[in-house]
NUGU-275798 format. One record per residue (C-alpha): x, y, z; residue number from 1. Coordinates in Angstrom, 3 decimals, padded with zeros to 6 digits. Each point is the difference from the previous one (the first is absolute). Example, Ala and Ser with C-alpha at 12.3 -4.5 7.8 and 13.67 -1.06 7.14 Angstrom:
ATOM        px        py        pz    k
ATOM   012.300  -004.500   007.800    1
ATOM   001.370   003.440  -000.660    2
END
This chain:
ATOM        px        py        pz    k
ATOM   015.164  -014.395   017.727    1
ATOM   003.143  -000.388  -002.359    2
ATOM  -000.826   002.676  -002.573    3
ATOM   001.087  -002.446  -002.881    4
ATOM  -003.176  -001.589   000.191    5
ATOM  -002.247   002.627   001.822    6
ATOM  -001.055   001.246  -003.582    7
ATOM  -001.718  -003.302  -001.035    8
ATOM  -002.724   000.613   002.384    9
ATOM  -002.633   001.637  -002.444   10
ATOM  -003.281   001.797   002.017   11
ATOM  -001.838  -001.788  -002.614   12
ATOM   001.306  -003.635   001.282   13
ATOM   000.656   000.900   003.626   14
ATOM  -001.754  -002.973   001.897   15
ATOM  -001.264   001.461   002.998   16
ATOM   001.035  -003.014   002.350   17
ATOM   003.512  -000.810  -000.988   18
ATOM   001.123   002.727  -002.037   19
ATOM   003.754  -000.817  -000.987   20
ATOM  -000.925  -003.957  -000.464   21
ATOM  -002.593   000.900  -002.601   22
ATOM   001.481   002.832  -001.721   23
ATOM   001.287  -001.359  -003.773   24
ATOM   003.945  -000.631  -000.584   25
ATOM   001.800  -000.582  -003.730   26
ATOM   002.782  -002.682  -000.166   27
ATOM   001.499   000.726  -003.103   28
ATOM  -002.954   001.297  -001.630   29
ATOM  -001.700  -002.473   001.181   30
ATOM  -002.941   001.446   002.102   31
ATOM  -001.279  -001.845   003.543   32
ATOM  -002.980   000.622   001.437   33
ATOM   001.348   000.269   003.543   34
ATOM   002.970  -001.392   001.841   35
ATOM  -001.012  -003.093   001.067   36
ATOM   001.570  -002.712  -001.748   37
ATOM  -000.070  -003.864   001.018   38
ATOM   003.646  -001.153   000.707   39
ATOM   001.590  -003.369  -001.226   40
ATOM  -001.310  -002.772   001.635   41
ATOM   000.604  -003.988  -001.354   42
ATOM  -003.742  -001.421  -000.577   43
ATOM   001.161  -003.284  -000.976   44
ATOM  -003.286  -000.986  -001.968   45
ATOM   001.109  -002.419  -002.300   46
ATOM   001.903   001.409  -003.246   47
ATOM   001.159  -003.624  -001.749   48
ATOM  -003.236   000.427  -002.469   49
ATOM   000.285   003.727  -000.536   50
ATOM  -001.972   002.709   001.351   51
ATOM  -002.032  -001.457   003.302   52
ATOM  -003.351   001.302   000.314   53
ATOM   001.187   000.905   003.649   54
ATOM   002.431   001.926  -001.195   55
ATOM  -002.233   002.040  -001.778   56
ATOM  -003.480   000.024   002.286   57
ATOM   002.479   001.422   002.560   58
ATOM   001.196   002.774  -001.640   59
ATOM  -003.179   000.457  -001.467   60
ATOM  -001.170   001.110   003.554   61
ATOM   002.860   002.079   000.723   62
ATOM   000.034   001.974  -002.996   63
ATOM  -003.797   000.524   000.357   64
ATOM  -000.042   000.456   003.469   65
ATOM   002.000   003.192  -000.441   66
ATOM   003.844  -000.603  -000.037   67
ATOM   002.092   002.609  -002.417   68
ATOM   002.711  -002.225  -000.880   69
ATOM   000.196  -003.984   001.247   70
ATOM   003.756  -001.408  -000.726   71
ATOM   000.018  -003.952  -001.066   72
ATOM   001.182  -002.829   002.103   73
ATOM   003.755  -000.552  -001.301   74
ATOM  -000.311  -000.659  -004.319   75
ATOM   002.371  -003.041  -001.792   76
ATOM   002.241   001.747  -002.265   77
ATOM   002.101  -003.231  -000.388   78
ATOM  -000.764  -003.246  -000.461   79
ATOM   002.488  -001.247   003.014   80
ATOM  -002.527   001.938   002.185   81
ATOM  -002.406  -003.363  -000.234   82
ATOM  -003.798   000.248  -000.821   83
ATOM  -001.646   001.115   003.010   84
ATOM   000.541   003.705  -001.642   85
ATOM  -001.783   001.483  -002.204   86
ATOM   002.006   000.029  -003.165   87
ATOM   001.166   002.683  -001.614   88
ATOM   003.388  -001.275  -001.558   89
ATOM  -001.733  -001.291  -003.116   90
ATOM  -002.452   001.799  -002.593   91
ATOM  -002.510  -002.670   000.225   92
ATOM  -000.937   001.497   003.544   93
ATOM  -001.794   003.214  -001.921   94
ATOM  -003.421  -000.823   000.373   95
ATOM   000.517  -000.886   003.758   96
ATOM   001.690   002.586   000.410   97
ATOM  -002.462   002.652  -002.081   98
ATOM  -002.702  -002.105   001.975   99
ATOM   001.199   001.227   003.065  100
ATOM   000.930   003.284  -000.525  101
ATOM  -003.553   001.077  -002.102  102
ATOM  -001.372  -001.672   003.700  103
ATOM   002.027   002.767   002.500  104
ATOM   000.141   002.663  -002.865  105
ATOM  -003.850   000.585  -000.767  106
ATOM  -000.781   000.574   003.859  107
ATOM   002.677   003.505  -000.307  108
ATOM   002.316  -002.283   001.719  109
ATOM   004.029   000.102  -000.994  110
ATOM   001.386  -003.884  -000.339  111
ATOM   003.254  -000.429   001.225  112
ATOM   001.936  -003.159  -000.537  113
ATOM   002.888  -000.971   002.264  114
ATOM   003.207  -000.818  -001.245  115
ATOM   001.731  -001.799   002.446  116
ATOM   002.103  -003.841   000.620  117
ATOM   000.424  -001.872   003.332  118
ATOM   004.115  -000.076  -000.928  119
ATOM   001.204  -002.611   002.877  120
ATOM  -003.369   000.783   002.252  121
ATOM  -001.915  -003.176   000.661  122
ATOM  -002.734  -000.904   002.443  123
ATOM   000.942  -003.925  -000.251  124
ATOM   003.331  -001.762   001.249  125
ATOM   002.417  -001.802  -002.343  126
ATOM   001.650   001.133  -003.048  127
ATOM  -002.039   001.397  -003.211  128
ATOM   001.625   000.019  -002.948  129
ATOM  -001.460   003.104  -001.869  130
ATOM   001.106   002.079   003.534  131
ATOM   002.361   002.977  -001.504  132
ATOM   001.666   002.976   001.915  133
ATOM   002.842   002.381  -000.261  134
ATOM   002.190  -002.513   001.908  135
ATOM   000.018  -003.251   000.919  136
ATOM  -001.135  -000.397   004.108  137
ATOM  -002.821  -001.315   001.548  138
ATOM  -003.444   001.206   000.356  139
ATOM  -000.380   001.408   003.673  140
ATOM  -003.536  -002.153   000.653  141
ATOM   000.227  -002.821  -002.328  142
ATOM   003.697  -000.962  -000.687  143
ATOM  -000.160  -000.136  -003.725  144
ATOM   003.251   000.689  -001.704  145
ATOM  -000.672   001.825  -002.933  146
ATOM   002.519   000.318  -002.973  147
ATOM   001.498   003.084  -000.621  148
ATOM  -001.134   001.963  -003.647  149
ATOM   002.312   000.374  -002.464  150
ATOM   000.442   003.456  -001.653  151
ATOM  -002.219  -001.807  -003.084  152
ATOM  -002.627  -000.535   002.223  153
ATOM   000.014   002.814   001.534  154
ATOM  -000.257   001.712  -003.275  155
ATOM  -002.661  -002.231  -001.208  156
ATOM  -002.335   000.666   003.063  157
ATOM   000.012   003.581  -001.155  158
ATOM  -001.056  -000.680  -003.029  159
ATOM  -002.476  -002.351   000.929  160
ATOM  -001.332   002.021   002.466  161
ATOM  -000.100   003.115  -002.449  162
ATOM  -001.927  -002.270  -002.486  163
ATOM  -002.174  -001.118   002.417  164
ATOM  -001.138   003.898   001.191  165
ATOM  -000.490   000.499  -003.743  166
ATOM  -002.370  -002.942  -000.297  167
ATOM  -002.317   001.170   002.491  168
ATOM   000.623   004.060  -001.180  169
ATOM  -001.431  -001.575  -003.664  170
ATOM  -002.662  -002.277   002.235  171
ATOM  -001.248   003.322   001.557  172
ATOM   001.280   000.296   003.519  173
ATOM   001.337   003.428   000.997  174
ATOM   003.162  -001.007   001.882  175
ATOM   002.138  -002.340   001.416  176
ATOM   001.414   000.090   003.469  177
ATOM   003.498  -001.508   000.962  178
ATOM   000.340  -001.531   003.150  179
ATOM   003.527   000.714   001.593  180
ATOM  -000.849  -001.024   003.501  181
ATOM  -001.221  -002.951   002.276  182
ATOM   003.202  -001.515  -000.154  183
ATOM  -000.249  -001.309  -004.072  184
ATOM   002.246  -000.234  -002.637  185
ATOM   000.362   004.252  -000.502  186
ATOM   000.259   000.629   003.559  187
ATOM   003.054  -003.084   000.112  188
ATOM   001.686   001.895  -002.493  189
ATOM  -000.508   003.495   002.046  190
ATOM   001.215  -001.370   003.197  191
ATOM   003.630  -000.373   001.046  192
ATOM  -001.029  -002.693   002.148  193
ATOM  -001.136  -001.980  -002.732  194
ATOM   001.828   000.932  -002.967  195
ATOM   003.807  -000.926  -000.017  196
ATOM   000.990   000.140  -003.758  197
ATOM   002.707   001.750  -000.779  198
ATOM  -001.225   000.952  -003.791  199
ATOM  -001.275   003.521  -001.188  200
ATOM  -003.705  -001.322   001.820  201
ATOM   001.593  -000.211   003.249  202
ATOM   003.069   001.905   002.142  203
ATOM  -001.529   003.583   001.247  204
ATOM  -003.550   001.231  -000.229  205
ATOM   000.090   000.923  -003.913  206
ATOM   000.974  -003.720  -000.768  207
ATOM  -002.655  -001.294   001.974  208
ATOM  -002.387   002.227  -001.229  209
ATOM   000.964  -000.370  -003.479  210
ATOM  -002.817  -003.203  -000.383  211
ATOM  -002.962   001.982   001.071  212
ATOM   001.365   003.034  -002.118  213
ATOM   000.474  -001.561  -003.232  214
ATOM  -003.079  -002.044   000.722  215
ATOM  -002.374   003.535   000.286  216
ATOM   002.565   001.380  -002.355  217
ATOM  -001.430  -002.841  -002.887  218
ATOM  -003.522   000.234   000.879  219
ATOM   000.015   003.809  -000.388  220
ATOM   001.695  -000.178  -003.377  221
ATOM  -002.955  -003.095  -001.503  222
ATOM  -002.905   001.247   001.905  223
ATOM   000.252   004.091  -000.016  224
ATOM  -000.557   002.590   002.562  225
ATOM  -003.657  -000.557  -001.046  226
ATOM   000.236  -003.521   002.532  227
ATOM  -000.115   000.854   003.654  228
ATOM   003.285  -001.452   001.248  229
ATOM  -000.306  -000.767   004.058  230
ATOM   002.973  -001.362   002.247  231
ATOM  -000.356  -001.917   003.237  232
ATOM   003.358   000.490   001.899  233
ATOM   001.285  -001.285   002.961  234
ATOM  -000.592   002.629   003.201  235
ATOM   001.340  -001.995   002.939  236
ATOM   000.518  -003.813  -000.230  237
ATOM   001.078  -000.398   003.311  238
ATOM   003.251  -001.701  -000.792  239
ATOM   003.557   000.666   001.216  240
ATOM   001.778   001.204  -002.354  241
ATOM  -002.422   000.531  -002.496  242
ATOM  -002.363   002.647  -001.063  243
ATOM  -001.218   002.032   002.719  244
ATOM  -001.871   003.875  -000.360  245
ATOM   003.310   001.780  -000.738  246
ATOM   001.358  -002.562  -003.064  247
ATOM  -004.188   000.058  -001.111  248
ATOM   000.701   004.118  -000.405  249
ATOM   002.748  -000.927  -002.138  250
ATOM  -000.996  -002.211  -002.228  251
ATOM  -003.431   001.962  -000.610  252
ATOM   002.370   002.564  -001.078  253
ATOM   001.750  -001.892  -002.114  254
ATOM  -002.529  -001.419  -002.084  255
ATOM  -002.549   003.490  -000.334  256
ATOM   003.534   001.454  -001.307  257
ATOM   000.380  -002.661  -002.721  258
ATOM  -003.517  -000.816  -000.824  259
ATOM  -003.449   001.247  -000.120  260
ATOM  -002.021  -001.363   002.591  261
ATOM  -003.902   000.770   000.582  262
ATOM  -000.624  -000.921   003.780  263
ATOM   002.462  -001.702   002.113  264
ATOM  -000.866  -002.458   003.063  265
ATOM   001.663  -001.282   003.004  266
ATOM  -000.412  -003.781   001.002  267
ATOM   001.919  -001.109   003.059  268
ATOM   001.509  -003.030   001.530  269
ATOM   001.476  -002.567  -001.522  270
ATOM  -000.739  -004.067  -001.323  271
ATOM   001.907  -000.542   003.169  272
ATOM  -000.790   000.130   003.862  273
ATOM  -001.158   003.527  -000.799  274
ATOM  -003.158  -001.536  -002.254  275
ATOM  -002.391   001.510   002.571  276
ATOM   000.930   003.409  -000.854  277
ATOM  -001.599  -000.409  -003.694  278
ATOM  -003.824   000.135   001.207  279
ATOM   000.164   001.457   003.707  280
ATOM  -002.807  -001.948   001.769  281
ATOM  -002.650   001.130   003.171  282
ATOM   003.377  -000.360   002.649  283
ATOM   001.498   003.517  -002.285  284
ATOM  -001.461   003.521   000.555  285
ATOM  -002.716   001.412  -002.656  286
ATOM   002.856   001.503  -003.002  287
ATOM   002.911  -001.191   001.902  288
ATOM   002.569   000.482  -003.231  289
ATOM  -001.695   003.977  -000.549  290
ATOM   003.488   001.368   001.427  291
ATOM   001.810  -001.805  -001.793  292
ATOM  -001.412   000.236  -003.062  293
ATOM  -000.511   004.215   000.331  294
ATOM   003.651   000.224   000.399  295
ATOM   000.697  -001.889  -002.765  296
ATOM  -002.326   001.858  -001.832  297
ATOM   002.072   003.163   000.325  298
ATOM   002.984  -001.325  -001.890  299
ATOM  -002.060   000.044  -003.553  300
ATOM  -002.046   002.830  -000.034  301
ATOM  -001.203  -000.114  -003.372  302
ATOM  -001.681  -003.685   000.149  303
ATOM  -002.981  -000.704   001.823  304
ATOM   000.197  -002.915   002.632  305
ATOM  -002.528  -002.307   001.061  306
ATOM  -000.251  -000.932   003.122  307
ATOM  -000.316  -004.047   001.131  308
ATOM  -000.636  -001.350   003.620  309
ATOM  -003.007  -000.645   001.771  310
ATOM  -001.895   002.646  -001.079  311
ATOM  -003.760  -001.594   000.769  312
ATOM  -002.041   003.860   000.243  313
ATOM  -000.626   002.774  -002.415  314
ATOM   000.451   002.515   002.959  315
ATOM   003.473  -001.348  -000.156  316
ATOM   000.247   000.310  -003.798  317
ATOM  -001.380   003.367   000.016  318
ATOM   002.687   001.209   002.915  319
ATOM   003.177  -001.975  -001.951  320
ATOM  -000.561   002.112  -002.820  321
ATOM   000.331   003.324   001.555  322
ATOM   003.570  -000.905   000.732  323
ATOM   003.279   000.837  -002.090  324
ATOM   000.038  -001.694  -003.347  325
ATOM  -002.470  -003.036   000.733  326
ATOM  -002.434   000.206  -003.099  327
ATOM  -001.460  -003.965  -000.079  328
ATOM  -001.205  -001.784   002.487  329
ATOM   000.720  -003.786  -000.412  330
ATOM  -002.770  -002.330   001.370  331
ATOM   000.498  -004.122  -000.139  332
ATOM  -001.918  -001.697   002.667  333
ATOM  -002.945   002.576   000.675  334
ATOM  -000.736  -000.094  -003.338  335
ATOM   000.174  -003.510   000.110  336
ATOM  -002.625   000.162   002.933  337
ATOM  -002.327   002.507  -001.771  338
ATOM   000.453   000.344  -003.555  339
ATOM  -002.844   003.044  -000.058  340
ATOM   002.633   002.178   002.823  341
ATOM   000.621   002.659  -002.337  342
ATOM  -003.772   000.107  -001.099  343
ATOM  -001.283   000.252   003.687  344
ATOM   002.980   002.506   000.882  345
ATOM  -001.439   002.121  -002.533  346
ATOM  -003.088   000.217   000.594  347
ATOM   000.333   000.374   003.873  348
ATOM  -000.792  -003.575   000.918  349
ATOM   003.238  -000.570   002.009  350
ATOM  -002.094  -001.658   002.931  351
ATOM  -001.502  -002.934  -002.473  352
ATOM   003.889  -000.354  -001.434  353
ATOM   000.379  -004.101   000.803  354
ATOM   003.467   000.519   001.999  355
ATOM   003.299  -001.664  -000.456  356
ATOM   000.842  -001.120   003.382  357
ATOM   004.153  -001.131  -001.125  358
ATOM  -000.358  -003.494   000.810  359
ATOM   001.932  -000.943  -002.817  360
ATOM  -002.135  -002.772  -000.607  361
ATOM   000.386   000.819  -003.934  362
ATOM   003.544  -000.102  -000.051  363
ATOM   000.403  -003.389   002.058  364
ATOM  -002.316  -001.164  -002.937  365
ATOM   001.898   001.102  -002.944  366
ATOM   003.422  -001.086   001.519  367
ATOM  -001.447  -003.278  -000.290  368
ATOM  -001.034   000.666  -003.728  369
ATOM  -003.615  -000.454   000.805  370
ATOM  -002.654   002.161  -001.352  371
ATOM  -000.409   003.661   001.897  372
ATOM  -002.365  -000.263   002.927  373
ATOM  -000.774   002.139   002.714  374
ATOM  -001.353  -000.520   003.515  375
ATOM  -002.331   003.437  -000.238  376
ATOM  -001.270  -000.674  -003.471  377
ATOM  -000.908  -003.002  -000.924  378
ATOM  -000.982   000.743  -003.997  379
ATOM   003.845   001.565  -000.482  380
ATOM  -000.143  -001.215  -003.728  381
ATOM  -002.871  -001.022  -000.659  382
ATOM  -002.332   001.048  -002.471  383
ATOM  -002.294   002.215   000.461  384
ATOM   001.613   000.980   002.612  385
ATOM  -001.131   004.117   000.275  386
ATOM  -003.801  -001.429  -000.328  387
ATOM  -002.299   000.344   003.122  388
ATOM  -001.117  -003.332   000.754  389
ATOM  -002.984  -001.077  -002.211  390
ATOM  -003.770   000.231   001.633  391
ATOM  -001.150  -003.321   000.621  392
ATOM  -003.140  -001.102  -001.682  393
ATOM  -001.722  -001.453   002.809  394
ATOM   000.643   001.452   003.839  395
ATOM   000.852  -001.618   002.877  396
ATOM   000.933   000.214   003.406  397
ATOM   003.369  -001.611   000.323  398
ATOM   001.808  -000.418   003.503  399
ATOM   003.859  -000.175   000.197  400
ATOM   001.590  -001.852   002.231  401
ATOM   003.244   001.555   001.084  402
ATOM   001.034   003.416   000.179  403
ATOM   003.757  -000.412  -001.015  404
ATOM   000.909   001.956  -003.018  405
ATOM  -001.137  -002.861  -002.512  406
ATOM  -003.516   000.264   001.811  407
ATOM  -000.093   003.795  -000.203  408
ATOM   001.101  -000.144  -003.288  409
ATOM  -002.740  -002.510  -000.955  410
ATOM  -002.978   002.287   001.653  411
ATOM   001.023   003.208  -002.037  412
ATOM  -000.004  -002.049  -003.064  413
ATOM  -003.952  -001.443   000.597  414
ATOM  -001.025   003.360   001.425  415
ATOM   001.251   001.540  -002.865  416
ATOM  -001.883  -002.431  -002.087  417
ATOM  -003.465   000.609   001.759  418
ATOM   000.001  -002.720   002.651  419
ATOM  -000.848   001.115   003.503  420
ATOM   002.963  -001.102   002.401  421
ATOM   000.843  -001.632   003.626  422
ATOM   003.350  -000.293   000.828  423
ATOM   000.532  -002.406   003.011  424
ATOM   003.411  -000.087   001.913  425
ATOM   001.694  -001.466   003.213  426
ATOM   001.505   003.582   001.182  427
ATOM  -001.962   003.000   001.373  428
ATOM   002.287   001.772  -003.231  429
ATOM   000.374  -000.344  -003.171  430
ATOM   003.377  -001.425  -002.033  431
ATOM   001.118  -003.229   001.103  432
ATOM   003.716  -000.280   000.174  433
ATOM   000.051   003.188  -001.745  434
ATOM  -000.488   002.168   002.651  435
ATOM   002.508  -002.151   002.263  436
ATOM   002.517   000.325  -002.520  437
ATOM  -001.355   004.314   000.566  438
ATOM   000.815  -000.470   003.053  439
ATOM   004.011  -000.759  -000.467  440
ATOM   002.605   002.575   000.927  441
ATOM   000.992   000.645  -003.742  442
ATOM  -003.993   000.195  -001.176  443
ATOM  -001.558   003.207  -001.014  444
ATOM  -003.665  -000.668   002.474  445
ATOM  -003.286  -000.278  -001.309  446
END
């Protein structure tokens, strides 16, 4: 175990399942529970009226189910950005804003917001207008031309960005997060293949850092090393001539030797034919970035790293921990599938964990900027959403017809409730298409 972190594991707190994913860590001073912390994923619940209940029933569940730290779905801090964000360029979004961190914060759960812009990235053809990047060439999947900022919007982004941490520092949320990867607007200006300006914030690696340094640089100086300050950076994005593992060393470097930083994170691929890197789905081996990311790890000894990428088990959790400098471990989909992971983890209840099986059902949702949804839980977002099914007054014996995953799914939910159950199907075995799709070369089996 990396001795940096070996200390935090009190006798008094030692879980005796998974002891390095429940021992406590402090993010600038900032104390977490245990190191699992819900990555960034877009919930597209609709944010033109304000807060959305959804929004907030969601991470109701997570933070209650037992997550240290969840980090928010990517936060407006301009008003370009459009108003399917959050807001958080403008002082009337306080309450929201308070609403929603009191929700997270009361469970001992960090809140996180994401600071992050789509730059020339777009999942729809045809020019948009607003689309902004370092230079101006095409986006790699949609085509959009983007216009390429000016040194006074570049400078106002900063600020607006740094305002926009200090809105939700005085709203109550312990951090923000800035997202330098998936192929948007920071990791255009990191990437020689995407930034060709010949200005001080392009040229070498220093001028195409200089963005994402003077970015961290201003939130450090209006929020204080009292605000846990997290970077997602690029590890691999699987493009020629762009950032692979050796130019990711370097520009972790770079930025932990200009600014503070309290965790760092690698994302890879690109918003280009390298998109299926982001969330590795059930054709990628169990952890398939872990090498990756423990090298990387190495370069910046003194920051803890999470560690992203189809991570589904806390077995796995527990065993990612033990190596090199990996202190977090960042869960998106399974936490998605099970919001009460991290309670059943605990308490040795891996077996009844409800499993993400990386179908990537969620993301083909959200791409499509409809609500989050999942194939394996059919409540994601819902209220109530922790709570056992409620008894039903009067009992009954109900048959199902089917036993696909919707008819499974049905029976648990009346047995649950009381009723006694029959579940009738065609096949000798349970599953429907399910368990053909099991049977497929890249399937994990039944």
């Amino acid at each position: 175990m990396n001795p940096k972190v070996s200390h935090l594991l009190q006798p008094d707190s030692v879980n005796e399942h998974y002891p390095r994913l429940f021992a406590p860590l402090e993010l600038a001073g900032r104390s977490l529970k245990n190191r699992i912390v819900h990555a960034s994923i877009s919930l597209h619940f609709d944010a033109a009226g304000g807060m959305p209940q959804g929004l907030l029933d969601y991470h109701t569940a997570r933070a209650a189910g037992g997550a240290a730290m969840i980090i928010t779905e990517p936060i407006g801090i301009a008003a370009h950005q459009g108003k399917q964000r959050i807001a958080a360029w403008h002082d009337e979004a306080h309450d929201d804003l308070s609403r929603w961190a009191h929700t997270v914060e009361s469970h001992d759960c960090r809140l996180i917001g994401q600071i992050q812009d789509s730059g020339r990235g777009r999942h729809v053809p045809g020019r948009v207008f607003s689309a902004m990047a370092p230079s101006a060439l095409p986006d790699d999947l949609s085509g959009s031309v983007p216009r390429a900022m000016s040194l006074a919007e570049i400078e106002g982004f900063i600020d607006d960005a740094a305002r926009a941490c200090e809105r939700l520092q005085r709203a109550g949320f312990s951090g923000a997060e800035v997202s330098a990867g998936h192929g948007h607007l920071f990791h255009q200006f990191l990437s020689p293949w995407s930034n060709r300006r010949e200005d001080r914030y392009g040229g070498d690696l220093a001028g195409r850092m200089h963005f994402l340094v003077e970015l961290c640089q201003a939130v450090r100086a209006l929020c204080g090393e009292g605000f846990i300050l997290g970077v997602k950076l690029p590890g691999d994005d699987g493009m020629a001539g762009s950032i692979g593992p050796a130019e990711a060393r370097a520009i972790a470097i770079h930025l932990t030797g200009k600014v503070k930083v309290d965790y760092l994170a690698y994302a890879q691929g690109s918003h280009s034919h390298t998109l299926e890197m982001h969330l590795p789905d059930g054709a990628y081996p169990r952890m398939p970035y872990l090498p990756l990311v423990r090298e990387l790890s190495r370069a910046t000894p003194a920051v803890p790293v999470m560690a992203l990428g189809r991570i589904t088990d806390p077995a796995e959790a527990e065993g990612l921990l033990a190596h090199d400098n990996m202190a977090l471990v960042g869960l998106g989909r399974p936490l998605i599938t099970d919001p009460a992971w991290p309670r059943k983890a605990r308490s040795g209840r891996a077996r009844d964990i409800r499993y993400c099986v990386s179908c990537n059902t969620c993301w083909k949702v959200i791409v499509t900027h409809t609500p989050i949804a999942c194939d394996n839980n059919p409540r994601a977002g819902k209220p109530q959403e922790l709570e056992s099914p409620a008894p039903a007054a009067l009992k009954r014996h109900v048959v199902v017809v089917g036993a696909g995953v919707a008819g499974l799914e049905a029976a648990m939910t009346a047995a649950q409730r009381g009723h006694r159950v029959t579940v009738l199907g065609a096949s000798d075995e349970v599953g429907g298409k399910t368990r053909l799709h099991a049977a497929m070369p890249i399937a994990e089996s039944l």
